[in-house]
Backbone as CSV, one residue per row, in Angstrom:
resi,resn,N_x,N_y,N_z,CA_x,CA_y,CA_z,C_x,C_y,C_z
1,UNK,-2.660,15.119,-20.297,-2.704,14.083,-19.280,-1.259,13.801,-18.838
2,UNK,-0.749,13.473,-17.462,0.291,13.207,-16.655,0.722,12.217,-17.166
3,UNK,2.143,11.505,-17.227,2.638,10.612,-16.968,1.715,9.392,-16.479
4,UNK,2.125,9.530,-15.207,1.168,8.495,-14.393,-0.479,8.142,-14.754
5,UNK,-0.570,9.021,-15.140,-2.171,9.101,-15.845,-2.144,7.864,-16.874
6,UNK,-1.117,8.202,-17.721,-1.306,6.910,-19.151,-0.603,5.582,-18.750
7,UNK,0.560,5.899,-17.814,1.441,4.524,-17.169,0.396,3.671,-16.273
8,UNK,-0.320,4.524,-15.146,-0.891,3.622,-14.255,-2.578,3.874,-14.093
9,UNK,-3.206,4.772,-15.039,-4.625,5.281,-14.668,-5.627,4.585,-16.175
10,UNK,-4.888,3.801,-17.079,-5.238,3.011,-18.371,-6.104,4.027,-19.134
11,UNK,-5.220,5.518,-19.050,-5.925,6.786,-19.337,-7.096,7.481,-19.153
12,UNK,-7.224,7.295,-17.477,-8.251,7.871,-16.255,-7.143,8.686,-15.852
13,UNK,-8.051,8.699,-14.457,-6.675,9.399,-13.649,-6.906,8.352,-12.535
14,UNK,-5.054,8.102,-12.586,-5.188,6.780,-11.676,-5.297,7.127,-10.200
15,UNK,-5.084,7.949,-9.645,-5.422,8.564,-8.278,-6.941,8.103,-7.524
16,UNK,-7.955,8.052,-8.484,-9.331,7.936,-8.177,-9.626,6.438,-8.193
17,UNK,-8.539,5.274,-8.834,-9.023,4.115,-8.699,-8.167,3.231,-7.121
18,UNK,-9.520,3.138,-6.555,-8.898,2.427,-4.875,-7.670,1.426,-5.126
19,UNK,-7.461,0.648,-6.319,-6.892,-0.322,-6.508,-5.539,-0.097,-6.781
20,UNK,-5.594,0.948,-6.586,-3.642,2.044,-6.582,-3.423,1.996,-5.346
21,UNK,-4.060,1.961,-4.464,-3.824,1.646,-2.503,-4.351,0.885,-1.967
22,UNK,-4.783,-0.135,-2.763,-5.281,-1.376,-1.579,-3.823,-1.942,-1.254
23,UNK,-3.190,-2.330,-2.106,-1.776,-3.190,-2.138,-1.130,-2.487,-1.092
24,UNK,-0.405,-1.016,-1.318,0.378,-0.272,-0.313,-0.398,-0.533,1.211
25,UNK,-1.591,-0.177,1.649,-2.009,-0.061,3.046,-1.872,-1.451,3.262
26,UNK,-2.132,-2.535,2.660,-1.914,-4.156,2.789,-0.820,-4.431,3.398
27,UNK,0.070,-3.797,2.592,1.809,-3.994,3.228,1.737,-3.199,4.317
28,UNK,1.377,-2.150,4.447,1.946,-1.376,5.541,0.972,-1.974,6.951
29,UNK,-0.051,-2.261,7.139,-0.915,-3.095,8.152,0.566,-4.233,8.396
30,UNK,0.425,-4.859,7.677,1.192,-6.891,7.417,2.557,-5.843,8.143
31,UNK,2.892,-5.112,7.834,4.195,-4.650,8.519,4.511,-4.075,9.621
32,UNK,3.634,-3.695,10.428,3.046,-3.030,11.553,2.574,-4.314,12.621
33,UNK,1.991,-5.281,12.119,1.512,-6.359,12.301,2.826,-7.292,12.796
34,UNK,3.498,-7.062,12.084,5.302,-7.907,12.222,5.807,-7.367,13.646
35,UNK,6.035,-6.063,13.612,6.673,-5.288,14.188,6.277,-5.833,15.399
36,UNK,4.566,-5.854,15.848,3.970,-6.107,16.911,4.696,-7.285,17.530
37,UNK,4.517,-8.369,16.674,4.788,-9.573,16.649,6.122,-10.110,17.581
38,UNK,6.841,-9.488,16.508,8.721,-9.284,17.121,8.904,-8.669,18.465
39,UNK,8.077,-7.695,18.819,7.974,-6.611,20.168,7.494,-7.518,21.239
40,UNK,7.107,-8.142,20.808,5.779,-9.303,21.577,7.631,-10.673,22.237
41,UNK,7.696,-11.141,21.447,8.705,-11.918,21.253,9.935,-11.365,22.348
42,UNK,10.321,-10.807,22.127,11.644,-10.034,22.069,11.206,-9.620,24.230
43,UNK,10.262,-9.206,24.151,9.654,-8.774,25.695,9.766,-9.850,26.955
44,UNK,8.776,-11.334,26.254,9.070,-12.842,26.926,10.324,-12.978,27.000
């Protein structure tokens, strides 16, 4: 078993649990979301 397997998979394989990328796509939406925001701003 990998590294990451015993660090982040609680000795699964952590790849297969959604809860390894809900957090990352969260941020990256919320940050994309900003961007809009500021673009929006910055235009007025």
């Amino acid at each position: 078993m990998c590294e990451l397997c015993k660090q982040h998979g609680r000795g699964n394989r952590w790849y297969l649990n959604p809860e390894n990328y809900a957090r990352p796509f969260y941020r990256k939406v919320e940050k994309e979301k900003e961007k809009e925001q500021w673009q929006v701003l910055i235009q007025d």
